[in-house]
DSSP file (Angstrom, degrees, kcal/mol; ACC not computed):
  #  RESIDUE AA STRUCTURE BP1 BP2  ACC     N-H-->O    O-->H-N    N-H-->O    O-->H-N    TCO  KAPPA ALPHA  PHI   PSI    X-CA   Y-CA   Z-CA
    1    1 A X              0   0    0      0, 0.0     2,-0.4     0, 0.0    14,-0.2   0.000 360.0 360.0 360.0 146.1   39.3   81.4  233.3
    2    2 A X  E     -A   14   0A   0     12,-1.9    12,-1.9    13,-0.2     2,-0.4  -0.852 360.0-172.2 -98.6 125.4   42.8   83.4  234.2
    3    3 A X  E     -A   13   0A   0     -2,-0.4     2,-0.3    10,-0.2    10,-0.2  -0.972   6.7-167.0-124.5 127.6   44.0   85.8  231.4
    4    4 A X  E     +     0   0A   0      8,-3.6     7,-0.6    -2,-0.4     8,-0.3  -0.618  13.7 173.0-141.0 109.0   47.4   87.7  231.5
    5    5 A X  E     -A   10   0A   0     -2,-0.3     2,-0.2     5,-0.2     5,-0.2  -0.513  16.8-167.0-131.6 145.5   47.9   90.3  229.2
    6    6 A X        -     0   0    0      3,-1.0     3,-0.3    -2,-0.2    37,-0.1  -0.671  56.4 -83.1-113.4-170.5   50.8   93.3  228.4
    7    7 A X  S    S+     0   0    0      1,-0.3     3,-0.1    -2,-0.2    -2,-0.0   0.438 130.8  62.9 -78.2   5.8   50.4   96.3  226.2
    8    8 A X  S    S-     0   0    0      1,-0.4    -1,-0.3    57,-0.1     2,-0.2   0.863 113.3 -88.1-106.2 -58.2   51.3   93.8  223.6
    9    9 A X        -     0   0    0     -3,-0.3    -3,-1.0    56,-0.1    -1,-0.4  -0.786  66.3 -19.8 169.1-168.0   48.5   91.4  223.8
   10   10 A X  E     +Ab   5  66A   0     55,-1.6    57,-1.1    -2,-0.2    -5,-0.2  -0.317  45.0 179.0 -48.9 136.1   47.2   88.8  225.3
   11   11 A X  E     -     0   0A   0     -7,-0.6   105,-0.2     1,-0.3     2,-0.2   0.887  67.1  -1.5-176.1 -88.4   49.9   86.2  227.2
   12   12 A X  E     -     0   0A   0     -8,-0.3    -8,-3.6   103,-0.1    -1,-0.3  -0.899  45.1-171.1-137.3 142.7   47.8   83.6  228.5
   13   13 A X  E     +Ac   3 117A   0    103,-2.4   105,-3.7   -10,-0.2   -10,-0.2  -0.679  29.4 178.7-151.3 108.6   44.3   82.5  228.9
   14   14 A X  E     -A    2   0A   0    -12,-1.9   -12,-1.9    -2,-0.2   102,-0.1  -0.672  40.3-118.6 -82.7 112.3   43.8   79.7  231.1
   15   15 A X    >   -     0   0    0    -14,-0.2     3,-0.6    -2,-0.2   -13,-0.2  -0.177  43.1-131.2 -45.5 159.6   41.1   77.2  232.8
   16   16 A X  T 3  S+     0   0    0      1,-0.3    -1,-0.1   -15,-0.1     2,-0.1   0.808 102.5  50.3-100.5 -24.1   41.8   78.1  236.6
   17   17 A X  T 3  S+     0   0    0      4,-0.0     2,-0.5   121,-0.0    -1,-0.3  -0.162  72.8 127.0-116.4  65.4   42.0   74.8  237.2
   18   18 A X    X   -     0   0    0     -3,-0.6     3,-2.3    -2,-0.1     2,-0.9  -0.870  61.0-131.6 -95.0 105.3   44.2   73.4  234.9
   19   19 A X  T 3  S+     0   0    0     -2,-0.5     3,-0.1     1,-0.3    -1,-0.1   0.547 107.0  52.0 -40.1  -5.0   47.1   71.4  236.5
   20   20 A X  T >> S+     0   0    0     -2,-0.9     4,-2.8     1,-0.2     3,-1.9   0.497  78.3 104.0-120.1 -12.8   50.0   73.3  234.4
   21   21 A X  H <> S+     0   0    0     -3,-2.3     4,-2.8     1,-0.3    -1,-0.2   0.826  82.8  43.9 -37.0 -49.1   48.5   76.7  235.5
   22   22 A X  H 3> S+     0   0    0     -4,-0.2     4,-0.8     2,-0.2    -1,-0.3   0.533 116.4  47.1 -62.4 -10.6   51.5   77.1  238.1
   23   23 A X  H <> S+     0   0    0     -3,-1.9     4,-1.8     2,-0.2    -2,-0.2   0.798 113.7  45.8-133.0 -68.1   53.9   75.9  235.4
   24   24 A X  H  X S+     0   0    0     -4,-2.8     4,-3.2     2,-0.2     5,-0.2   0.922 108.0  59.0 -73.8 -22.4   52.4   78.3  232.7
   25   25 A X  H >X S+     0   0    0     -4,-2.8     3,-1.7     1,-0.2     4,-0.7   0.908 111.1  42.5 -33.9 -87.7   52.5   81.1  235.6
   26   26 A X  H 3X S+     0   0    0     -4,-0.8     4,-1.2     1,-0.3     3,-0.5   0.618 110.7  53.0 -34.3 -48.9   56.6   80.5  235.8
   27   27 A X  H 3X S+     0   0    0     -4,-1.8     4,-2.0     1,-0.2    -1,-0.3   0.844 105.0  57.2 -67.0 -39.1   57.2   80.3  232.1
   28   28 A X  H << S+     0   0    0     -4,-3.2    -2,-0.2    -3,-1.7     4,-0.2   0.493 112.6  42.2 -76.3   0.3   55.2   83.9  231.6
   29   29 A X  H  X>S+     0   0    0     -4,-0.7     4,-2.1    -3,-0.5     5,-0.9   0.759 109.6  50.6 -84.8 -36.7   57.6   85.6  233.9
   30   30 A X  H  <5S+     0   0    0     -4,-1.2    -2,-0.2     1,-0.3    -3,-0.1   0.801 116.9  49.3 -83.6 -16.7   60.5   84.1  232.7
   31   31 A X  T  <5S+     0   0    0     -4,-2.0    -1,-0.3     1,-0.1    -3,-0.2   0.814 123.6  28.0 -70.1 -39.7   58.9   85.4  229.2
   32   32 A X  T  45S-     0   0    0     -4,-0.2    -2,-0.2     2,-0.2     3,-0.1   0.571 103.6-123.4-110.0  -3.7   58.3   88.5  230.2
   33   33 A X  T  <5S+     0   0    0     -4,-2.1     2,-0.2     1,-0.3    -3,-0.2   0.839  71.1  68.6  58.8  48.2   60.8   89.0  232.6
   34   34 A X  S   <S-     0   0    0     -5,-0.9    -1,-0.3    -6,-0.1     2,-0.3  -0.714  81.8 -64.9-134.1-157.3   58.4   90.0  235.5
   35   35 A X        -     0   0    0     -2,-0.2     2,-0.8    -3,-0.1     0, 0.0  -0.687  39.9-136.2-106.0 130.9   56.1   89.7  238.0
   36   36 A X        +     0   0    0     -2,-0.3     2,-0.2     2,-0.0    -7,-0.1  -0.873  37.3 167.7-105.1 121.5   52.3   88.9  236.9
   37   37 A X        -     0   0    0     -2,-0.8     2,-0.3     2,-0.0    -3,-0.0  -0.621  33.4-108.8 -95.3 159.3   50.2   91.1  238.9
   38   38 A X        +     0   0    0     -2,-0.2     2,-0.3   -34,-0.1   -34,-0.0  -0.901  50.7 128.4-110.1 158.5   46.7   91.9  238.6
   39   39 A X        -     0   0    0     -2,-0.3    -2,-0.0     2,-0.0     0, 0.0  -0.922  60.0 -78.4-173.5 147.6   45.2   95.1  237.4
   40   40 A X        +     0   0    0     -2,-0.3     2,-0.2     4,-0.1     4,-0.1  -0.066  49.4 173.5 -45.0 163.3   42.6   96.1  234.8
   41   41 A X     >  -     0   0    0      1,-0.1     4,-2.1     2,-0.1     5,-0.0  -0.865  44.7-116.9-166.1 165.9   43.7   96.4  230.9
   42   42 A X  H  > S+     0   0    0     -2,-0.2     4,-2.3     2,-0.2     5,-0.2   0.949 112.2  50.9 -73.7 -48.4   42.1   97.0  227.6
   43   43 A X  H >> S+     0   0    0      2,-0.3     4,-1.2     1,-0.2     3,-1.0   0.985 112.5  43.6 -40.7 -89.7   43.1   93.3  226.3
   44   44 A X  H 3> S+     0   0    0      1,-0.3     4,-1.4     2,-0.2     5,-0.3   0.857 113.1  50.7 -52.8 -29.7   41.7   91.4  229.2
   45   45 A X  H 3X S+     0   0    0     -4,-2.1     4,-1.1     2,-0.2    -2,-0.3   0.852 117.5  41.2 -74.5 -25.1   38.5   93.6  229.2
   46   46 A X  H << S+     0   0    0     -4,-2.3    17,-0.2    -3,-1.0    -3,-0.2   0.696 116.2  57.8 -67.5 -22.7   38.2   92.7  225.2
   47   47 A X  H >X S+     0   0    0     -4,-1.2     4,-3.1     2,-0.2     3,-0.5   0.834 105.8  43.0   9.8 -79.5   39.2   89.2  226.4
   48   48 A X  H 3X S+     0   0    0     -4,-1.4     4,-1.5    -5,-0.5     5,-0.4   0.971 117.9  44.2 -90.7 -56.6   36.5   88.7  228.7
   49   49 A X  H 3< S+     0   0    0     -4,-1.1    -1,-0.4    -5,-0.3    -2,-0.2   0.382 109.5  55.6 -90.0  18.2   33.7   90.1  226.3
   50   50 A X  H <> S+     0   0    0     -3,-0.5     4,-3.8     3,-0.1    -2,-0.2   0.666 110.2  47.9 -90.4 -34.9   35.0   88.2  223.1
   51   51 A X  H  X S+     0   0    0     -4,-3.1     4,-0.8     2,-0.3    -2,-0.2   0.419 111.5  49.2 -77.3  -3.2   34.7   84.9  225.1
   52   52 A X  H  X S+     0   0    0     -4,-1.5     4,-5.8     3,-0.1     6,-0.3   0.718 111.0  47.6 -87.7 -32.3   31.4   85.6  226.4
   53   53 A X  H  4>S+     0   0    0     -5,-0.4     5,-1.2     2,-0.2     6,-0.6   0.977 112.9  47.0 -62.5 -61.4   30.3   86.4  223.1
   54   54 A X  H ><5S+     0   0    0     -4,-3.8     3,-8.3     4,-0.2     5,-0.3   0.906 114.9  48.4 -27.4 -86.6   32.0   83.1  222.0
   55   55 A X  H 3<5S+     0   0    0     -4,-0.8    -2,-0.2     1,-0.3    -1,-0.1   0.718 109.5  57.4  -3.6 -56.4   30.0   81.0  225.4
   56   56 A X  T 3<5S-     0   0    0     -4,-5.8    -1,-0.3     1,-0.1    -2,-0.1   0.579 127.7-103.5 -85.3  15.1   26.7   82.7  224.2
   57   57 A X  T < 5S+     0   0    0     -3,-8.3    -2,-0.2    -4,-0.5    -1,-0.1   0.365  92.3 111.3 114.5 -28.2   26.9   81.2  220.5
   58   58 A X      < +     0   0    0     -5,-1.2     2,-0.2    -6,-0.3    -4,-0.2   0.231  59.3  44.9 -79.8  -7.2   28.1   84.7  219.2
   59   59 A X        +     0   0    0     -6,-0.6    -1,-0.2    -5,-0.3    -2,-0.1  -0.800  41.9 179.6-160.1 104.3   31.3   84.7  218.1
   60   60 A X  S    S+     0   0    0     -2,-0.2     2,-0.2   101,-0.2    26,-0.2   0.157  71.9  28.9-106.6  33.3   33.6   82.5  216.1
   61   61 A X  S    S-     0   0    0    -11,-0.1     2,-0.4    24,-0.1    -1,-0.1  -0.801  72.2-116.1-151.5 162.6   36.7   84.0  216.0
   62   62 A X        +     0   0    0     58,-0.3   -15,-0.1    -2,-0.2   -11,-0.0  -0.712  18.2 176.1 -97.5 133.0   39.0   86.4  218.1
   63   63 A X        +     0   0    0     -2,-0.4    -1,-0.1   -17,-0.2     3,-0.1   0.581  48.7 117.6 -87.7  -9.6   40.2   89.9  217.2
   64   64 A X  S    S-     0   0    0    -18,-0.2    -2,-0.1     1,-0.1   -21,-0.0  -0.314  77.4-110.3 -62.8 130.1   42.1   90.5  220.8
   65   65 A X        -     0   0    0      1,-0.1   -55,-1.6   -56,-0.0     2,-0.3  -0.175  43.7-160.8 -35.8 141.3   46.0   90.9  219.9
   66   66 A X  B     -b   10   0A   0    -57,-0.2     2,-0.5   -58,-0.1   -55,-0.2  -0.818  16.4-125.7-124.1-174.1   47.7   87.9  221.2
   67   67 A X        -     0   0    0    -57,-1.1     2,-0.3    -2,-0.3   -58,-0.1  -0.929  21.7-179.9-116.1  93.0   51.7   86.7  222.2
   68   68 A X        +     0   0    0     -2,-0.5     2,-0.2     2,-0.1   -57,-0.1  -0.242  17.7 155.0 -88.4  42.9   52.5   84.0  220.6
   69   69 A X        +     0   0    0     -2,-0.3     2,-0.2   -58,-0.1    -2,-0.1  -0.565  19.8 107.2 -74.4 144.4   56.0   83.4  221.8
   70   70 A X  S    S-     0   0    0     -2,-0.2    -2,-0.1    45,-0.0     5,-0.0  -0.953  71.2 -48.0-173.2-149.5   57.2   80.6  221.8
   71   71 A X     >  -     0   0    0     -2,-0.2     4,-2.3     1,-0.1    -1,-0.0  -0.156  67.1 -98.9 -68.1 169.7   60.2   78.4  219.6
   72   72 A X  H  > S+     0   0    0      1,-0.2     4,-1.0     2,-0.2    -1,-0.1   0.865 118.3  42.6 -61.8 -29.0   59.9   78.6  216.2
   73   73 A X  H  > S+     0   0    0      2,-0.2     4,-2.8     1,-0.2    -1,-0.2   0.874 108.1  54.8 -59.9 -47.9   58.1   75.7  215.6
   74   74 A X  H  > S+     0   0    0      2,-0.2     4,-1.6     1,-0.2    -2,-0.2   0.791 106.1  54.7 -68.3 -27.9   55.9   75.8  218.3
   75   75 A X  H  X S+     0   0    0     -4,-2.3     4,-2.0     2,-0.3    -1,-0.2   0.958 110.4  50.1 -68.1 -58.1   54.6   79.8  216.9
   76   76 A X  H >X S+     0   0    0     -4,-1.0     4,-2.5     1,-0.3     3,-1.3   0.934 113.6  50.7 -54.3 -64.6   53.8   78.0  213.2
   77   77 A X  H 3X S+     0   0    0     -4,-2.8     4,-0.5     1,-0.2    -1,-0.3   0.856 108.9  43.4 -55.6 -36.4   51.9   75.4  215.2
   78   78 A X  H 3< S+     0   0    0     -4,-1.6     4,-0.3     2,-0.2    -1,-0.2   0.501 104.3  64.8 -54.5 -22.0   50.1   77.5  216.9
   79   79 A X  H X< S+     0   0    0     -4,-2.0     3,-3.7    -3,-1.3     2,-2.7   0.773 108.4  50.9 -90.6 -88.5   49.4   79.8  213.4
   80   80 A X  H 3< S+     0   0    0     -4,-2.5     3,-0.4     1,-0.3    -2,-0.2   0.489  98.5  60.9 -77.7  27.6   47.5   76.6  212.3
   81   81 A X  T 3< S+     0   0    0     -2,-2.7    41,-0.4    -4,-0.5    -1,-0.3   0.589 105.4  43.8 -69.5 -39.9   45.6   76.2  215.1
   82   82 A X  S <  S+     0   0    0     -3,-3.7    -1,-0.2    -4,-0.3    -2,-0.1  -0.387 105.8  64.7 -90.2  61.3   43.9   79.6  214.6
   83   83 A X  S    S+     0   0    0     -3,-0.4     2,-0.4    -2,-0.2    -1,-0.2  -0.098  81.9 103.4-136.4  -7.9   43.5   78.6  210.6
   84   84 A X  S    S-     0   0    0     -3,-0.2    38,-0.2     1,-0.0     3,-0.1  -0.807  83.6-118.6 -90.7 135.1   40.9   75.4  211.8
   85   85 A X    >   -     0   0    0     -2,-0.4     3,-0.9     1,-0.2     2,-0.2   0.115  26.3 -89.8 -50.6 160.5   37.9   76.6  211.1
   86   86 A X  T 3  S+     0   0    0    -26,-0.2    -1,-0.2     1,-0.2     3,-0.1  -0.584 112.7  15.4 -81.8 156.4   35.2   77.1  213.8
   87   87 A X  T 3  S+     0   0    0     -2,-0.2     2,-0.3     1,-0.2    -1,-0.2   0.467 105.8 100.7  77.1 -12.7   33.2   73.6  214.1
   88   88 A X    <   -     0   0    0     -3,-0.9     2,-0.3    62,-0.0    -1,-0.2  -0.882  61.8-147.8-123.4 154.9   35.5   71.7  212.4
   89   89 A X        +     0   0    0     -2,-0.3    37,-0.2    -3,-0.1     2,-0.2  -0.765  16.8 177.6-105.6 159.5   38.3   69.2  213.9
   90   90 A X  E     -d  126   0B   0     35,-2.4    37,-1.9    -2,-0.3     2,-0.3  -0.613  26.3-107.4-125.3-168.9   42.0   68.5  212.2
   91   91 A X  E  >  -d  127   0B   0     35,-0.2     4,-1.1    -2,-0.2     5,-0.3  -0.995  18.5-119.9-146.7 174.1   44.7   66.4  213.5
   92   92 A X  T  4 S+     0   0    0     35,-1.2     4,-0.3    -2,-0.3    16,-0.2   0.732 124.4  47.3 -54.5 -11.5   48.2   66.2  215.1
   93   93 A X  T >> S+     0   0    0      2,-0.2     3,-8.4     3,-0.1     4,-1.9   0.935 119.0  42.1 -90.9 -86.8   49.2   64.0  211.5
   94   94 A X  H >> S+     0   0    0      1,-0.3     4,-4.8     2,-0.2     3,-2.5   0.769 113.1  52.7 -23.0 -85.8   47.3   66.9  209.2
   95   95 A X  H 3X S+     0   0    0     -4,-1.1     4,-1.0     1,-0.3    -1,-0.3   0.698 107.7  47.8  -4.1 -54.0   48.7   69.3  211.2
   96   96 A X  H <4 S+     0   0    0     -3,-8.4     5,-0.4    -4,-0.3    -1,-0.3   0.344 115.8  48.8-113.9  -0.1   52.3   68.0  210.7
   97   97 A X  H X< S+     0   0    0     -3,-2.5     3,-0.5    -4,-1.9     5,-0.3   0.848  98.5  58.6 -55.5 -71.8   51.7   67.8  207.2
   98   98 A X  H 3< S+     0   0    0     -4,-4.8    -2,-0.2    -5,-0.3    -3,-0.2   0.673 106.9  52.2 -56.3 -33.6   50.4   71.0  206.7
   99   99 A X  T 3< S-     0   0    0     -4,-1.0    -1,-0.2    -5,-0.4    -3,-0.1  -0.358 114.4-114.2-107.0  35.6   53.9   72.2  208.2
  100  100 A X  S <  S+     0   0    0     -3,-0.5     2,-0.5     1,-0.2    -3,-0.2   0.560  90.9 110.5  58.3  17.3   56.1   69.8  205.4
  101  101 A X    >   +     0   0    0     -5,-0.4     3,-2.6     1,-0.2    -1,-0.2  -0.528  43.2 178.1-118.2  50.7   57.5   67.4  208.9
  102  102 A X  T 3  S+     0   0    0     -2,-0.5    -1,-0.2    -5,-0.3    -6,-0.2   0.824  77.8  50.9  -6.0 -73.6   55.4   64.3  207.9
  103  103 A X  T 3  S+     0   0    0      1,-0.2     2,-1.3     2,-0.1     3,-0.4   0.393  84.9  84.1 -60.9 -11.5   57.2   62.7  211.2
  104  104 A X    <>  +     0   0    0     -3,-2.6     4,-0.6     1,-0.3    -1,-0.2  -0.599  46.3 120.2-141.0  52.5   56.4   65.4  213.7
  105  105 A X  H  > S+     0   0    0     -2,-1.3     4,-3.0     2,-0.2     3,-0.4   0.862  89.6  44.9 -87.9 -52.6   52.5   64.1  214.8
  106  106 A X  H  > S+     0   0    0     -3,-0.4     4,-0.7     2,-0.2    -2,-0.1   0.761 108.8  52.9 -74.9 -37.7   54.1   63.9  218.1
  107  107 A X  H  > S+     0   0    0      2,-0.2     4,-2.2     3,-0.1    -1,-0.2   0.825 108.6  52.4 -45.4 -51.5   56.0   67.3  218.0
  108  108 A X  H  X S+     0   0    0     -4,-0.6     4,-3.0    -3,-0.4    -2,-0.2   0.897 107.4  51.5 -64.1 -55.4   52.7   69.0  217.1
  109  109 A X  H  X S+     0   0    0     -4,-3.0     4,-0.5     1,-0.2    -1,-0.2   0.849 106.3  51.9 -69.2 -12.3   51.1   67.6  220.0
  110  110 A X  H >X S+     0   0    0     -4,-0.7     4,-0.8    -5,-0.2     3,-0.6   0.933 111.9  50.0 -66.9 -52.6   53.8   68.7  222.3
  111  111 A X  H 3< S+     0   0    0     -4,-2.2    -2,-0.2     1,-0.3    -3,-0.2   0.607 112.4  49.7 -58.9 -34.8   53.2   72.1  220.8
  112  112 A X  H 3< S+     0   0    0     -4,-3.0    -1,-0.3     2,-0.2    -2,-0.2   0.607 101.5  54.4 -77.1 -11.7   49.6   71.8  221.4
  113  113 A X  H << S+     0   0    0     -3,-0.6    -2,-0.2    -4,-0.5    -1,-0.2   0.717 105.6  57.6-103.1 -22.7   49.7   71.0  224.2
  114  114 A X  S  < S+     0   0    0     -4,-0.8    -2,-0.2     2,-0.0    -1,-0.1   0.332  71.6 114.8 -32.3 -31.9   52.0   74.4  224.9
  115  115 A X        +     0   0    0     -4,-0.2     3,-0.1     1,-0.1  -103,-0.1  -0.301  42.9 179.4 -79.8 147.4   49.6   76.6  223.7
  116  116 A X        +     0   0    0   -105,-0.2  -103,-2.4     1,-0.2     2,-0.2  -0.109  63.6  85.2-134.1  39.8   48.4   78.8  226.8
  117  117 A X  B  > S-c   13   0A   0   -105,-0.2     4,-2.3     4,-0.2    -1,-0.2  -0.535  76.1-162.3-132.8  91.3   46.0   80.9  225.0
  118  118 A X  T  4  +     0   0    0   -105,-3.7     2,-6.8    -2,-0.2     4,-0.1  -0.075  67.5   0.0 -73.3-175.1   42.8   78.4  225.3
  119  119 A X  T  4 S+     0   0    0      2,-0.3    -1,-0.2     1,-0.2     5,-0.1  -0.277 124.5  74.6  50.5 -57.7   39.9   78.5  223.4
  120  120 A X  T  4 S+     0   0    0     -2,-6.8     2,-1.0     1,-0.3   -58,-0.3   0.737 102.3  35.8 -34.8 -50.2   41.5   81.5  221.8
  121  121 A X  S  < S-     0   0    0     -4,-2.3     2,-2.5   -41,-0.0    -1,-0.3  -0.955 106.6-121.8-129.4 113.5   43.9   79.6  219.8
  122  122 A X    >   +     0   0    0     -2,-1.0     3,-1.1   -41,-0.4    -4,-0.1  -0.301  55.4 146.1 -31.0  40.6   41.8   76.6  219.0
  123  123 A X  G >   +     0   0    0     -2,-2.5     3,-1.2     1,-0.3    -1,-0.2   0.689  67.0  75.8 -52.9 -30.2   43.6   73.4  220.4
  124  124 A X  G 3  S+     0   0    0      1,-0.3    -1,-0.3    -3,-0.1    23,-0.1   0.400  81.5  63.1 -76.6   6.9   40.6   72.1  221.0
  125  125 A X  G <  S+     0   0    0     -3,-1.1   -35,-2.4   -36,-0.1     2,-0.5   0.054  78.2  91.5-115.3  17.5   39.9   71.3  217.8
  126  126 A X  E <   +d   90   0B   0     -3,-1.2     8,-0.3   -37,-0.2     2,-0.3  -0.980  48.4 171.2-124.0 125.1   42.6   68.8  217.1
  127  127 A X  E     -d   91   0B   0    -37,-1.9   -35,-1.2    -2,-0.5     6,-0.2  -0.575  38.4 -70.9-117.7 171.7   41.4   65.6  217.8
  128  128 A X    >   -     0   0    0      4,-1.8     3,-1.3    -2,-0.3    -1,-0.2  -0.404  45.9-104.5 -65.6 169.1   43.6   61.9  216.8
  129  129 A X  T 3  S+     0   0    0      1,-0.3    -1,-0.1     2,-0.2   -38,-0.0   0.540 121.1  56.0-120.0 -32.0   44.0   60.6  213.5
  130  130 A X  T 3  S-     0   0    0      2,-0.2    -1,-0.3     1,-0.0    -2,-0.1   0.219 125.5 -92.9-103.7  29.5   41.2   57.8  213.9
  131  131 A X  S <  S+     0   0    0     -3,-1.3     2,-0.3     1,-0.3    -2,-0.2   0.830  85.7 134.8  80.1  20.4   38.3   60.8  215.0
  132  132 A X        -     0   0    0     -4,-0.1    -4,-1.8     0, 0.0     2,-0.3  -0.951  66.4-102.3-113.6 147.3   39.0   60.3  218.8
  133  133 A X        -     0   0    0     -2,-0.3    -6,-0.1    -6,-0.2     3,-0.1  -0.492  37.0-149.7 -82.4 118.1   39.3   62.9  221.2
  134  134 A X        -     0   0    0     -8,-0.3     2,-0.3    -2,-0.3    -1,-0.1   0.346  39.9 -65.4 -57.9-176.9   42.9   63.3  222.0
  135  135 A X        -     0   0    0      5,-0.0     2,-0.2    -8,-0.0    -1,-0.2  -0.766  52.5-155.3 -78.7 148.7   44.1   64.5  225.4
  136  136 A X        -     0   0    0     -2,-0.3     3,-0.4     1,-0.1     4,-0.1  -0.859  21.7-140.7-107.8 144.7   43.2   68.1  226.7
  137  137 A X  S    S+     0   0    0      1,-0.2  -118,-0.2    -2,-0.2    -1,-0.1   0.837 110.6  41.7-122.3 -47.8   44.7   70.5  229.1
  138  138 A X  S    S-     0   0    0      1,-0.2    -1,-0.2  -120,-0.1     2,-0.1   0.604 128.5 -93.5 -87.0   3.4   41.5   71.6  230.3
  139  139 A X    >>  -     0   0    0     -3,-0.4     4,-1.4     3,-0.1     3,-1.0  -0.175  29.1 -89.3 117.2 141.2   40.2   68.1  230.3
  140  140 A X  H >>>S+     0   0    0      1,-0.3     2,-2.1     2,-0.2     4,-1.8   0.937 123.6  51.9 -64.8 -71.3   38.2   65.6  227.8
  141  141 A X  H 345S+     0   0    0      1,-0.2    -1,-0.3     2,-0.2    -2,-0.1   0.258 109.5  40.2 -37.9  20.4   35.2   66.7  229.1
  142  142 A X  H <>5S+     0   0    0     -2,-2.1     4,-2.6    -3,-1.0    -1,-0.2  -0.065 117.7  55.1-144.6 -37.9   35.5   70.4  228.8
  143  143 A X  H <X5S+     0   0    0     -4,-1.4     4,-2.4    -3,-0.8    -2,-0.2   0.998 111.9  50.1 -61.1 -47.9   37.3   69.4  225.0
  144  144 A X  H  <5S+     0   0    0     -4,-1.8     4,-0.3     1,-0.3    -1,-0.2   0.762 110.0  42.6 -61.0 -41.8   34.0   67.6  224.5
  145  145 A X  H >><S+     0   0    0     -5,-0.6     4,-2.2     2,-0.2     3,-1.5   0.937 110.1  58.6 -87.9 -23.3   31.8   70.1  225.3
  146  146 A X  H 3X S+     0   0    0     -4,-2.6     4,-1.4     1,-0.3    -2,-0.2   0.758 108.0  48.0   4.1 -69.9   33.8   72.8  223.4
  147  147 A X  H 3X S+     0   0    0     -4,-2.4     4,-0.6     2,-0.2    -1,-0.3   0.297 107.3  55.0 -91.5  -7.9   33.4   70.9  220.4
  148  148 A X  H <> S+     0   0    0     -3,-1.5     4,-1.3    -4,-0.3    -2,-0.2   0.866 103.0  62.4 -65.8 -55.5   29.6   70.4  221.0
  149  149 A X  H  X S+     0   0    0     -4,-2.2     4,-0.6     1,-0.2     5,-0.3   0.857 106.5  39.1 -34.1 -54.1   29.2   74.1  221.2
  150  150 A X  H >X S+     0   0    0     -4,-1.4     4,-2.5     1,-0.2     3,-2.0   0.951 103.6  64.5 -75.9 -29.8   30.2   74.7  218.2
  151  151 A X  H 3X S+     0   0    0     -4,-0.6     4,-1.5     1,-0.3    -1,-0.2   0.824 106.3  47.3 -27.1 -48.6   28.7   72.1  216.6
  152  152 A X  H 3< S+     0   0    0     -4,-1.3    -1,-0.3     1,-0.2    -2,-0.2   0.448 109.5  54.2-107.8   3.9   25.4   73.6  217.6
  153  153 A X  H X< S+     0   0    0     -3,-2.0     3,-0.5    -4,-0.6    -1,-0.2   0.552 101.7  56.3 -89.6 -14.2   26.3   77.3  216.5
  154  154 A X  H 3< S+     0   0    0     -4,-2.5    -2,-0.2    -5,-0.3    -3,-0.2   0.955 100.9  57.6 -62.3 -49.9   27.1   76.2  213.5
  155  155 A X  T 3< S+     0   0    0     -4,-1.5    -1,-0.2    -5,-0.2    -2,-0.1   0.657  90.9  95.6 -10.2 -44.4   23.6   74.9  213.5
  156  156 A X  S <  S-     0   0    0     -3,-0.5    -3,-0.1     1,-0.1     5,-0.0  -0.063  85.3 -95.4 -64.8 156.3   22.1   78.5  214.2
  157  157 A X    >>  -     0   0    0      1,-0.2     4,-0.9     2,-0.1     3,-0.6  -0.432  38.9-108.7 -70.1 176.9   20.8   80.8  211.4
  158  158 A X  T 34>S+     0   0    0      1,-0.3     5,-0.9     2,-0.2     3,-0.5   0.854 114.6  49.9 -80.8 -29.9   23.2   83.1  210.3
  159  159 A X  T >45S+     0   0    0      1,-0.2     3,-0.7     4,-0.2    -1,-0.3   0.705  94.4  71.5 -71.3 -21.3   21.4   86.1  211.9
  160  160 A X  T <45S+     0   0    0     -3,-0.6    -1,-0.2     1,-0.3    -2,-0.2   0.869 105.7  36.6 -95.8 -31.3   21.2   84.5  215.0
  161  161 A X  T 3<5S-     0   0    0     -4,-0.9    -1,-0.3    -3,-0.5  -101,-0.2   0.086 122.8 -89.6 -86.6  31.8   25.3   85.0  215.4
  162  162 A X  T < 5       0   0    0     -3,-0.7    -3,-0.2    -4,-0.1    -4,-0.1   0.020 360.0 360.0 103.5 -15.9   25.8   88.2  213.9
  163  163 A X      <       0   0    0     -5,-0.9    -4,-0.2    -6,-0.1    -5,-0.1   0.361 360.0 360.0 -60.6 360.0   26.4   87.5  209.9
């Protein structure tokens, strides 16, 4: 994964081989109105060891500061994306419910599809309206196992993730 972070919090966090990776590259400069270099920071090093701690089973939600710009709409989805529980799926309809725009299943997915902070802010966890796996920016397969993982920490005793 590619992470890109300011004193603010995290930016972006990225599959490395995500086709839109160049794309989200160009939109986080013109958002931050630089250059992304690399160089350590405290964010990408809490980053990197909150999503291994997810990976090993350990961790179902993130504390790292994030950036959520984006339009106004797109920030709100993006707030109920981190409110679906870990293990559990919603969808672009629920979703555009939940935010009073009944019509705006297709808005939501646009917005999801926006989001550049994966795992982190759940996306993967919005699935279609008849319990089928939507499209993914990292891929169905990568959505698929995602959503297996948790499935099978949920599974775990509670001591065995940290509770």
């Amino acid at each position: 994964m590619i992470a890109v972070a300011t004193d603010r919090g995290l930016v972006m966090c990225e599959f490395s081989d995500r086709p839109m990776l160049p794309v989200q590259f160009r939109r986080i400069e013109a958002l931050l109105g630089g250059t992304v270099v690399q160089r350590d920071h405290g964010h990408l090093d809490q980053a990197r060891r909150e999503l291994g701690e997810y990976f090993e089973g350990r961790r179902q939600q993130f504390s790292v500061p994030l950036v959520l710009d984006g339009t106004t709409f797109q920030e709100l989805v993006w707030q109920e994306l981190r409110r679906i529980p870990f293990g559990r799926t919603t969808s672009y309809d629920v979703i555009a419910r939940t935010l009073d725009r009944p019509n705006a299943a297709r808005a939501v997915g646009r917005a999801n599809g926006d989001n550049r902070l994966a795992i982190i802010v759940p996306c993967h966890r919005v699935i279609n309206a008849d319990g089928s796996l939507s499209s993914y920016g990292g891929g169905r397969r990568r959505k698929r196992w995602l959503l297996a993982h948790e499935e099978r920490a949920c599974q775990l005793p509670l001591d065995a993730v940290g509770f």
